[in-house]
N, C-alpha and C positions, 0 to 999 in steps of 0.2 A: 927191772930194766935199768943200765945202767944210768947215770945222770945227766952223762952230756949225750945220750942219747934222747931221752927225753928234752933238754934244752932247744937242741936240733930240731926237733919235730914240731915244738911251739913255734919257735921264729920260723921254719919254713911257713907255716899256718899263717904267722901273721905278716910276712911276705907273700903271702898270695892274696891275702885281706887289703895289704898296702894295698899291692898290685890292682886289685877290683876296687878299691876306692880312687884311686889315682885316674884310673880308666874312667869312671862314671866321674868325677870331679873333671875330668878332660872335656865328657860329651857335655856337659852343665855350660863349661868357659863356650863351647863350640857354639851353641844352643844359644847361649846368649851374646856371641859375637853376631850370627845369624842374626836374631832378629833386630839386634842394632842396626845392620846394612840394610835389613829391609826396609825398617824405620827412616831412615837416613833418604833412600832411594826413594817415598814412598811422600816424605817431606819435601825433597828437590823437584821431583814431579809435579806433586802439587802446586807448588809456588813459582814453576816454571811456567804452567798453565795458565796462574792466575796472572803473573806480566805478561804475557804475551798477547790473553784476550783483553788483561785493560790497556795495553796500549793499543789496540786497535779498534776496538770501543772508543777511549777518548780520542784519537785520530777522527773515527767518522763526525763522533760530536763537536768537535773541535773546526773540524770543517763547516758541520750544519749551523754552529753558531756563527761563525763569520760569517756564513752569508746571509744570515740574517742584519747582523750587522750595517752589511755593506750593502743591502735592501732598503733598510731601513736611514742610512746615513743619505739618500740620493733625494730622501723626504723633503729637502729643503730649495733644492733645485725643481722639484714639481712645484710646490706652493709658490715659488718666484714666476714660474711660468705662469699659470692658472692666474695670481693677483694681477698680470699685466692687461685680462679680457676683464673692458668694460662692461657695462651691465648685463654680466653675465648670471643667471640665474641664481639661487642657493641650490646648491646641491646633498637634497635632503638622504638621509637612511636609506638603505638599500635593507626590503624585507621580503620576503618571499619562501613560502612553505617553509618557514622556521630558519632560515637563514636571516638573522639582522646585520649589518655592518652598518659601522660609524659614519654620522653625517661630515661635510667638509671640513676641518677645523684647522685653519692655519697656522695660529698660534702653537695649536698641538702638536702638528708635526714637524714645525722648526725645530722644539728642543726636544721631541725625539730624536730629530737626525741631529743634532749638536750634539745630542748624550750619545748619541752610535757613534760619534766620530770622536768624542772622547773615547770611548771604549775601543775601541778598533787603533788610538792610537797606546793604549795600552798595555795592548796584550801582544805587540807585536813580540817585546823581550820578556812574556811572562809565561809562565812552564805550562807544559804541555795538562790539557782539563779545564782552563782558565775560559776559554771561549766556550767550551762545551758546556761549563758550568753556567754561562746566560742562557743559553740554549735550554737548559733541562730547568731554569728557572722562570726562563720568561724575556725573550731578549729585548722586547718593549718594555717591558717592567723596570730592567737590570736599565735602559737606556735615560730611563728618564730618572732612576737615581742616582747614576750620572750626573745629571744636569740638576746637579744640589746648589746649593748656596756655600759658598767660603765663607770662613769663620768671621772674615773682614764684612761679610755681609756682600761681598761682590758676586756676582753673577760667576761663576765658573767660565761659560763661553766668553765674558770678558777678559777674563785672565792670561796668560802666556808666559811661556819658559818652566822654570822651577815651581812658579804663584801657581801653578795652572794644574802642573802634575802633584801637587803638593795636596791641593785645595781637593781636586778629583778622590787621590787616595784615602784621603778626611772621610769625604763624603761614600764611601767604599767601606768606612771601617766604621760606618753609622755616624761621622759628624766627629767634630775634635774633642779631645778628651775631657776638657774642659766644661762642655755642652752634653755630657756624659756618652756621648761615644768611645771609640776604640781608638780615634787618633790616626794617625798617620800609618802608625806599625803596623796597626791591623789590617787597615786598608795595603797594604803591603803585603803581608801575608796572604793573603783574598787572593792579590794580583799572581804569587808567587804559585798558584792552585793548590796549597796546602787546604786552602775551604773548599774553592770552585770548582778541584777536580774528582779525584776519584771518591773521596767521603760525599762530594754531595751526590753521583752521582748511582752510588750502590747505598752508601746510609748505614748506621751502622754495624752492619755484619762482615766487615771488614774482617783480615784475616789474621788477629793479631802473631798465629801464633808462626807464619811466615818469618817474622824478623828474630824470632827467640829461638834459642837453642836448645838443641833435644836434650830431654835429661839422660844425664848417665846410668840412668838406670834403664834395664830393655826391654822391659813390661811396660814400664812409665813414659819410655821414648815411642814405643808401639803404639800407645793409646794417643800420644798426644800428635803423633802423625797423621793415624787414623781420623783423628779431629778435623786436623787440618783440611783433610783431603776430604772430607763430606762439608764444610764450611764451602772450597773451592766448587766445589759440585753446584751447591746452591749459587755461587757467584757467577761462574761462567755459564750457567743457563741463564741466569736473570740479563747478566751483559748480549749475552748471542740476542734475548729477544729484545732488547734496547735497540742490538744493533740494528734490528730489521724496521723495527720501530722508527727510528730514524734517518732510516736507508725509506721508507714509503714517503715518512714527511717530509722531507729533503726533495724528494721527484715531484713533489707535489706544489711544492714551494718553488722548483724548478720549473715547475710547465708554467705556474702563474709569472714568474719575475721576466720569463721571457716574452708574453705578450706582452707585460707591462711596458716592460725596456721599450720595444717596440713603438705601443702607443707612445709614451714617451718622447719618443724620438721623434715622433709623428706631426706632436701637437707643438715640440720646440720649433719645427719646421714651419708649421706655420704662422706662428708668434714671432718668432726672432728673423727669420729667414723671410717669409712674407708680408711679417709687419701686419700682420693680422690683429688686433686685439679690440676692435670693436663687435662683440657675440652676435647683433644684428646682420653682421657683415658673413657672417660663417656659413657655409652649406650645412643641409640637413647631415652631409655625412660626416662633415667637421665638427657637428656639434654632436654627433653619435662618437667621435673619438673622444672628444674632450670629456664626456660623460663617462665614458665607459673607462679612460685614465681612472677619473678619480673614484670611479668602483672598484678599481684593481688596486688603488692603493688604500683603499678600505678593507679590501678582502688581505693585503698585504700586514696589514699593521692587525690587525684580527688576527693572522695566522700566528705572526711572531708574540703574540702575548702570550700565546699556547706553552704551559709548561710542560714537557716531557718527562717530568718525574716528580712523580709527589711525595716528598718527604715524610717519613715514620715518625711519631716521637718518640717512640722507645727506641732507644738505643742499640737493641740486639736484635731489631726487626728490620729484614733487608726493604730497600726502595719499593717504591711501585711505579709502575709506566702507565702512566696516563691515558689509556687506550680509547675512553670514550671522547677524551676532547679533540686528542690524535685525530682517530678515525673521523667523528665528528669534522673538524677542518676539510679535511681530504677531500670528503662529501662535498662538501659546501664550495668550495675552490671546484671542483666539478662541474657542480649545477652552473655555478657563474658563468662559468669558462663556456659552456655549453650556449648559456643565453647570449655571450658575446659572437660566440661562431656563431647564432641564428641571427642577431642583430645585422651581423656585417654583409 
């Protein structure tokens, strides 16, 4: 056979071998363009899902904690009322089938409502989580570390302007630096809800790998998608049942604040307005309101110590919701509620 006959027929050969490597090297790039986009697509999903339930999550919390807040800030206008009735009785513990709440204590509830009205006036310009985060910690808790002591050694509710917000953020960041807290910054950061929102409020199974970018590789970008999006999974169930969590204690906190308010309003009437303030002088039904305020605002400050999320210490263990102290309150705020409509 001649020679460039034979030459001919090798290169056809290895022109069709190109050719079928070329094609399968083709379907390879295709195959792994593919699962890039699905990666890609699979990533944005995920991390779309997870802002959109935390920001509706910290909305509702963010709500439930202000009103607690601003429950707890109105503290100091009942104790001005109440100190004005003369030999008015002690108004002891409230116990009953395993409900206790706290006996009267007026001292206690001025710098609660002082530390809620610091806090309430701090979170007015601090990012969204920052209210939710007293709420999921305790907002009588968070209120009354508040109402810390300035480095100067002055009372905080003495304080005002810069001294005031300065001394507060101190006391936020655990005390000044100097006293081995965190200083000012910290307490700043806290404010800013880099602590108080979404980390305290999911712990840490956060999702880090939302903010990182897929690798270039489409095996490696596949797997680290797939992560992501069962990470999400885990987070937006635990937030849905937060939300509901805090959507019951919220209605519950909402039926009590408004008899409160009510009584309230009831008893200012007849103190301020009447010039009431000798207790001998009260009707049996007057002194059934005056009682029954100050079981509302015991069953109030009871329910705001309730943390709604109890924090993990491992790091890669998501939150827990509170459900037995939750429910617990509910109950209790119930039965009261119930004794008050048979009282009246």
């Amino acid at each position: 056979m001649p020679l460039p006959i034979i030459i001919g027929g090798i290169a056809a050969v290895a022109g069709v071998a190109g050719v079928g490597s070329g094609i399968h090297g083709g379907v390879k790039m295709k195959e792994a363009n593919d699962t890039m986009s699905l990666a890609k697509r699979k990533q944005e999903n995920a991390v779309k899902r997870f802002n959109e339930r935390n920001k509706a999550t910290t909305a509702v919390m963010d709500e439930l904690g202000t009103h607690e807040l601003e429950i707890l800030s109105t503290f100091d206008e009942f104790t001005n009322i109440i100190e004005k009735i003369q030999s008015r009785p002690e108004f002891k513990a409230y116990k009953r089938e395993g409900v206790n709440l706290p006996k009267y204590e007026a001292e206690e509830l001025k710098k609660i409502s002082t530390g809620a009205g610091v806090l309430l006036g701090g979170i007015g310009g601090a990012a969204a989580g920052t209210a939710g985060g007293f709420a999921a910690a305790g907002a009588t808790t968070s209120a009354i570390t508040a109402l810390g002591t300035a480095s100067t050694g002055a009372a905080i509710s003495g304080l005002s302007g810069a001294a005031a917000t300065n001394a507060t953020l101190a006391v936020l960041g655990g005390g000044t630096i100097a006293s081995g807290g965190g200083g000012v910054a910290l307490g700043a950061t806290i404010l800013s809800g880099a602590t108080l929102g979404i980390g305290l409020l999911v712990g840490g199974l956060i999702v880090n790998a939302t903010g990182a970018k897929l690798s270039n590789k489409a095996d490696e970008a596949y797997n680290q998608a797939k992560r992501t999006e069962n990470e999400v999974d885990k987070i937006v169930s635990y937030l849905n049942d937060l939300t509901v969590a805090a959507y019951n204690f919220g209605d519950s906190l909402d039926a009590v604040d408004k008899v409160y308010r009510k009584h309230l309003s009831t008893l200012e009437h007849i103190v301020d307005f009447e010039e009431k303030t000798e207790w001998n002088e009260f009707s049996d039904k007057e002194k059934k309101i005056t009682e029954n305020t100050v079981l509302l605002v015991g069953l109030l400050y009871s329910m705001c110590q309730i943390k709604l999320v109890l924090k993990q210490d491992k790091k890669d263990e998501i939150n827990k919701i509170n459900y037995t102290d939750i429910n617990g309150a509910v109950n209790k705020a119930q039965m009261v509620l119930d004794d008050i409509q048979k009282a009246s």
